[in-house]
C-alpha angles and dihedrals in degrees: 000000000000098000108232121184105230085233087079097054100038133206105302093055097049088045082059101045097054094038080064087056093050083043095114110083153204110235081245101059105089104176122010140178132346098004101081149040086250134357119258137222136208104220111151144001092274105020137055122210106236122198140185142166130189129174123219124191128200099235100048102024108029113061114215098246095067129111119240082239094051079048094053098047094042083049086064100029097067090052098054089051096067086050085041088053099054082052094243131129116256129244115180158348138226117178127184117206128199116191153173126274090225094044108131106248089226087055090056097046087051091058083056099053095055088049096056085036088061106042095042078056085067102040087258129110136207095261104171138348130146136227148234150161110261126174085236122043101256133180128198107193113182113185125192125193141166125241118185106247096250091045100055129123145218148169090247110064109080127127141216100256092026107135116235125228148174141205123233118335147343126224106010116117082042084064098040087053092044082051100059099040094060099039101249120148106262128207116247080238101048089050089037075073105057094029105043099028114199108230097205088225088145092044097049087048088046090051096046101058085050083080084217108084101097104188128357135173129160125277096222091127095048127272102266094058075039087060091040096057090040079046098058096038103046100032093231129136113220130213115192134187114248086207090054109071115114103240118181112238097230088048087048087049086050102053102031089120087073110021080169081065094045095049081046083056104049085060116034109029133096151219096058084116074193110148117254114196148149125244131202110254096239079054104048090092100061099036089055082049097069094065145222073069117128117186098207097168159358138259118249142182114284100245092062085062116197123330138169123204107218129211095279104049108261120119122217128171126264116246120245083240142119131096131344145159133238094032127127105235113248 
């Protein structure tokens, strides 16, 4: 068998291939792996189980400059976000931890704090985990969460005509890492987005009693990989408005040297864990509303793929491009 390192086919494609594998499943099992922000459940006759697991390590996930308390809630919020993105309540939390012989026990209970911090935000609560000793600080989370049956929310689902929209910003936690990483001075509020993440958890639950949103997942890995993904499960094309994205003022500050950059930024990187979604037209109105909601597109046939119109008019296609693990940096 050609040998082939999983760093030349990426994440998505491994996702894929082993999904393949777990293809087989239980009547109950609605949605499984691979397909989904999280897996679902049918458990009883009104509500489906969703549940969801993501591993952070300290050296790819975790910037030096955090806190062991930042680490610990990230570690649950993004979490939260996948059970936020299928529009359901969370329930609970398990979290394994590996971790370092030499690891200072007060670093480690911090980590804990911000995990229970986190979670109690959300109404949850830490309820179960394990430990062990690991070469690279590494953290497990698994959250699981309820969604009554007519509220709940996939990837598959979007229109043509469906408008498309986003929570918060855009962009943020891409120029708070660009930041660091070239030693410029960043806002509390540009690095509050990288570092303490907002799983939307309210404002999914909010979305999904309108009755209008039709698919919805997290943009942790930028919105561009988000479209993608929509792209693929519903078998719909996108056009959004460059003029559109949501920027935050002080990122915008920030990167007003290179508003190219910033534009780059606002697509293709990662770590937001903001909602992206499309909405019925009849329904665009009360879902913008609600507020902390941008509608930044429309929803097109599949076979005009993904476009975005720029500032000055012209429209050029999105990159299948953001965030993703298991492959080498270029």
């Amino acid at each position: 068998m050609k040998y082939i390192p999983v760093s030349q086919i990426g994440e998505r494609s491994l996702i894929s291939l082993l999904s393949n594998v777990f293809r087989e499943l239980p009547d109950d099992i609605i949605i499984g792996a691979g397909a989904d922000d999280c897996a679902v459940i049918d458990i009883n006759e009104s509500s489906y189980l969703v549940v969801t697991t993501d591993m952070l390590h300290r050296i790819t996930d975790f910037p030096e400059q955090m806190s062991a308390w930042q680490i610990g809630w990230m570690s649950a919020a993004v979490n939260l976000s996948d059970i936020a993105a299928m529009g359901a309540r969370p329930i609970g939390l398990l979290a394994s931890l590996g971790i370092p012989l030499n690891t200072d026990v007060f670093f480690v209970e911090e980590i804990a704090r911000g995990m229970k911090d986190c979670a109690r935000e959300y109404d949850t609560a830490v309820i179960g985990g394990d430990i062990d000793s690991h070469d690279e600080l590494t953290i497990c989370g698994s959250a699981l969460g309820t969604v009554p049956k007519g509220q709940l929310l996939t990837r598959k689902g979007a229109h043509v005509g469906d408008k498309v929209c986003v929570t918060g910003y855009a962009g943020s936690a891409g120029a708070a890492l660009y930041a660091l990483e070239n030693d410029m001075d960043v806002p509390n509020s540009v690095l509050k987005a990288l570092f303490e993440p907002i799983p939307r958890i309210k404002e999914a639950m909010k979305l999904a009693a309108t009755g209008h949103v039709t698919s919805m997942m997290d943009t942790s890995d930028g919105i561009a990989m988000s479209l993608y993904d929509l792209s693929n499960a519903s078998g719909v094309g996108f056009i959004l408005q460059e003029k559109a994205l949501p920027l935050q003022p002080e990122v915008e500050e920030l990167m007003s040297f290179n508003r190219v950059n910033l534009n780059y930024m606002a697509l293709y990187t990662g770590g937001d864990f903001e909602l992206i979604f499309t909405v019925r037209p009849e329904g665009i109105e009360e879902v913008l509303n609600m507020g902390n909601i941008s509608m930044i597109g429309e929803v097109l046939p599949h076979d005009r793929s993904i476009l975005i119109q720029k500032l000055d008019g012209t429209v050029l296609q999105v990159e299948r491009k953001g965030y993703e693990q298991l492959k080498i940096a270029r």
